[in-house]
Steps between C-alpha positions, in 0.01 A plus 500: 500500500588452872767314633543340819783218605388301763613199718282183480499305807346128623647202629862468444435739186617814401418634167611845406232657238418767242169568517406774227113700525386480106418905416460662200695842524396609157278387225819310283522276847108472525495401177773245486384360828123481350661328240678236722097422640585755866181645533581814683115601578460663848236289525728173508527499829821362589815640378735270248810452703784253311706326722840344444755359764850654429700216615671240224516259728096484600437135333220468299331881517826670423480745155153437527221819518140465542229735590232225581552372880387143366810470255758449774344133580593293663675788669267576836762766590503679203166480417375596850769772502399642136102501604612731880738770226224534250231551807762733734711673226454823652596412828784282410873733489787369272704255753196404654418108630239304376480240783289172337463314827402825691214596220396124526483543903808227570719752671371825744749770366603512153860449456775780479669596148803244504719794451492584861628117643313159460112519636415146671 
């Protein structure tokens, strides 16, 4: 498994996230993800990545995990966020931004990671 934290951004949002890449290190985790239906088949295509914001207070998506994009509706900025991390996992560093209005063309630079001062 790979881990990544990473710092979901849109419009008056921030949603910090653990976003975890479903791999089988052995055959006792192939099996028992096999068993749970993760079909871990090069072939597949894209990788399984489960994503879960860490905050309590996140309203309605908090404790929740999915690995389907579609689950987070009615959430646009989760879902739109979970489709970019599954599609640019390898190019995405722990800490990293996931800008929603910047993959959906509403802004011309993504935002900075809050950490460093509020981005306008």
């Amino acid at each position: 498994m790979q881990v990544k934290l990473l710092e979901i951004r849109d419009s008056g949002t921030f949603i910090p996230v653990l976003a975890v890449k479903v791999e089988a290190a052995d055959e006792a985790e192939r099996y028992l993800l096999e068993s749970a239906g993760y079909v871990l088949s090069p072939d597949r295509g894209e990788p399984y990545i489960l994503l879960a914001p860490i905050d309590p207070g996140a309203g309605a998506c908090a404790g929740k995990i999915n690995y389907d994009p579609d689950e987070w509706y009615p959430s646009r900025t989760l879902q739109v966020a979970h489709e970019h991390i599954i599609r640019h996992w390898d190019e995405l560093e722990t800490g990293a931004v996931v800008d929603v209005e910047y993959l959906l063309g509403k802004r011309a630079e993504p935002k900075k990671p809050q950490r460093l001062g509020r981005s306008r």
